[in-house]
N, C-alpha and C positions, 0 to 999 in steps of 0.2 A: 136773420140772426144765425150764426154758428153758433157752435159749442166752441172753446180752447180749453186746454189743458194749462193751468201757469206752473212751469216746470224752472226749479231753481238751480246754479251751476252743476252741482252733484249730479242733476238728475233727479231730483226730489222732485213728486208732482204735489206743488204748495196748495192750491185751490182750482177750482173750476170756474169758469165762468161763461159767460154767452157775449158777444160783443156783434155790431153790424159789419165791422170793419171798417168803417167808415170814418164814425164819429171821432171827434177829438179825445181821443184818450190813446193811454199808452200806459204797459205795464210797470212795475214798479223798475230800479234798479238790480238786474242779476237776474230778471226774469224774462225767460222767451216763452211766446206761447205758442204750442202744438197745434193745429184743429182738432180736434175727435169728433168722433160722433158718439149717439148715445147706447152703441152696442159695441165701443173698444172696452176696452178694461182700464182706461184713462177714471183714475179717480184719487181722491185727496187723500195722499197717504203712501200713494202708490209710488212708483220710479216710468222713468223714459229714457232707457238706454238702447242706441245701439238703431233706433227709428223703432223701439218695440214698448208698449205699454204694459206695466206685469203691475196686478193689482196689490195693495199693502196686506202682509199677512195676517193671517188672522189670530187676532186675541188668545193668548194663553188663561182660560181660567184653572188657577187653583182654590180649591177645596179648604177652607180653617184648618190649622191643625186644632184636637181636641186634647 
């Protein structure tokens, strides 16, 4: 089994998945899948531009106002 990345036109990495390669499937419409392995920065959220993985940024927490 791999890893892929399912990366949508933009560049958006949609999901992750693991496939043999082999079997009968194939991803949805508008999506190509990447390989990764499990120490790129390939992950759900993330982008793939350019042949480079850049992870999705991180969360702004704001404070309540009182």
């Amino acid at each position: 089994m791999a890893r892929y990345a399912m990366v949508d036109t933009d560049g958006n990495v949609t999901n992750i998945c693991e496939w043999d390669g082999e079997s009968n499937w194939s991803p949805p419409d508008g999506i190509t899948l990447v390989e990764c392995d499990d120490q790129s920065d390939a992950e759900r959220g993330g982008t793939y531009i350019n042949g480079t993985f850049t992870r999705a940024p991180e969360p702004v927490i704001e404070e309540p106002a009182l």
